[in-house]
C-alpha positions as CSV (number, residue, x, y, z in Angstrom):
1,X,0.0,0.0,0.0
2,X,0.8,3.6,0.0
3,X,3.3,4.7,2.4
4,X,0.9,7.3,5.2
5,X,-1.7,5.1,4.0
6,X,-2.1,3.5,8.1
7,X,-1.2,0.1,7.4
8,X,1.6,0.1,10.4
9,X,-1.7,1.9,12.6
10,X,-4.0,-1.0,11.6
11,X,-1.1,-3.5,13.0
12,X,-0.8,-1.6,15.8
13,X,-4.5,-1.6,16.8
14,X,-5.0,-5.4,16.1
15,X,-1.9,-6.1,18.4
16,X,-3.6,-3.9,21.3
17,X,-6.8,-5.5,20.9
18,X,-5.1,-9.0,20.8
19,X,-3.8,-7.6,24.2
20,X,-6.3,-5.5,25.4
21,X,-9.5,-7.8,24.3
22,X,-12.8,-5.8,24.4
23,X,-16.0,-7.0,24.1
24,X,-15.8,-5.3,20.4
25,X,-12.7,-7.1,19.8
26,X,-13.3,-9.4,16.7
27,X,-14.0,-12.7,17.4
28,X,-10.7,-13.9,15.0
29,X,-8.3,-12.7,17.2
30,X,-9.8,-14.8,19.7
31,X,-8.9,-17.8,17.5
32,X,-5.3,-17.2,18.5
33,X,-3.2,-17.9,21.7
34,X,0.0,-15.8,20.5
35,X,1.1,-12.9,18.5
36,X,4.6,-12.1,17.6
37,X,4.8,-8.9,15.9
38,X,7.7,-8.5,13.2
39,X,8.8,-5.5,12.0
40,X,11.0,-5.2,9.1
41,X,12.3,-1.9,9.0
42,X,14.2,-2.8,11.6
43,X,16.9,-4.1,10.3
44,X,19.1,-5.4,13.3
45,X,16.4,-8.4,14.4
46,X,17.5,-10.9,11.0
47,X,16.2,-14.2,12.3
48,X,13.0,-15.9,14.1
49,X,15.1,-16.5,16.8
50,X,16.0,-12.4,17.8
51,X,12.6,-11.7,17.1
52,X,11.3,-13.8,20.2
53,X,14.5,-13.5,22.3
54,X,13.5,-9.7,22.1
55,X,9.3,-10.5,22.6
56,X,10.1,-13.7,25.2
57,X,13.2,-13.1,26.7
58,X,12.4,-13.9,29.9
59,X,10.6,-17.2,28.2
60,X,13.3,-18.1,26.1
61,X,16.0,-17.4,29.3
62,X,13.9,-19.9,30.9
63,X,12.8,-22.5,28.2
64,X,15.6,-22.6,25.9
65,X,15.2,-21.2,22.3
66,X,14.5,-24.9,20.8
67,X,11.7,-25.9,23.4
68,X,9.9,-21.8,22.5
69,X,10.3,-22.9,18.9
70,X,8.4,-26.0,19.9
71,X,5.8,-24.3,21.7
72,X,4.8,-21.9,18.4
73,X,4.3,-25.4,16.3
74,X,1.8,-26.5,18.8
75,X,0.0,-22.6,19.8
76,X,-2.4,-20.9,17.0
77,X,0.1,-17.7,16.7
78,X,-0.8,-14.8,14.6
79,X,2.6,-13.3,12.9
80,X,1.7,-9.9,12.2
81,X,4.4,-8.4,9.3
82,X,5.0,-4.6,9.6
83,X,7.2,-2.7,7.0
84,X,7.1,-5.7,4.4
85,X,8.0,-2.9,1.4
86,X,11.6,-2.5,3.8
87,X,12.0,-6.3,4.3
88,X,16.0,-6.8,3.0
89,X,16.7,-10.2,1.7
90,X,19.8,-10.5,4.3
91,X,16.7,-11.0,6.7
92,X,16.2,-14.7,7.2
93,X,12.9,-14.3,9.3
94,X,10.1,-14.3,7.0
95,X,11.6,-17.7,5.5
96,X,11.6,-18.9,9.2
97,X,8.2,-17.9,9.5
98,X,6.7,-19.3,6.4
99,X,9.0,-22.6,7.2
100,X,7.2,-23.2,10.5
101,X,3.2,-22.3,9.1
């Protein structure tokens, strides 16, 4: 889409409503028991695994990175992709992501 056009706000307010549930929150996010939020434009987080070290630190400290890995092939997670038109190809993320759906 066109950059100003709000897609980064419409991310935004569907992660706060996964976190904040309403009683107007839609019923699909309810569907869900996680949400990691990516955002590409940042472009110091290249793999899966920084992304939830900096989300689930405490988790990860806790769990170990292969047994969180586990855990998001067995949970309903909802990967929310901000910045897509900045993704670089020296990010291996979104391959992780679309490995493991």
């Amino acid at each position: 889409g066109v950059a100003g056009a709000g897609k980064s706000t419409l991310l935004e307010n569907i992660a706060l409503q996964f976190v904040k549930p309403k009683i107007t929150t839609s019923a699909h996010l309810q569907d869900f028991d996680l949400l990691v939020y990516i955002h590409c434009r940042d472009h110091t987080t290249k793999t899966l695994s920084q992304v939830l070290t900096q989300q689930f630190r405490e988790v990860r400290s806790n769990l170990g990175e292969d047994m969180v890995l586990e855990a998001l092939l067995k949970l309903r997670v909802l990967f929310l992709i901000d910045g897509y038109d900045e993704y670089s190809h020296t990010m291996t993320v979104l391959q992780e992501v679309i490995k493991i759906i």
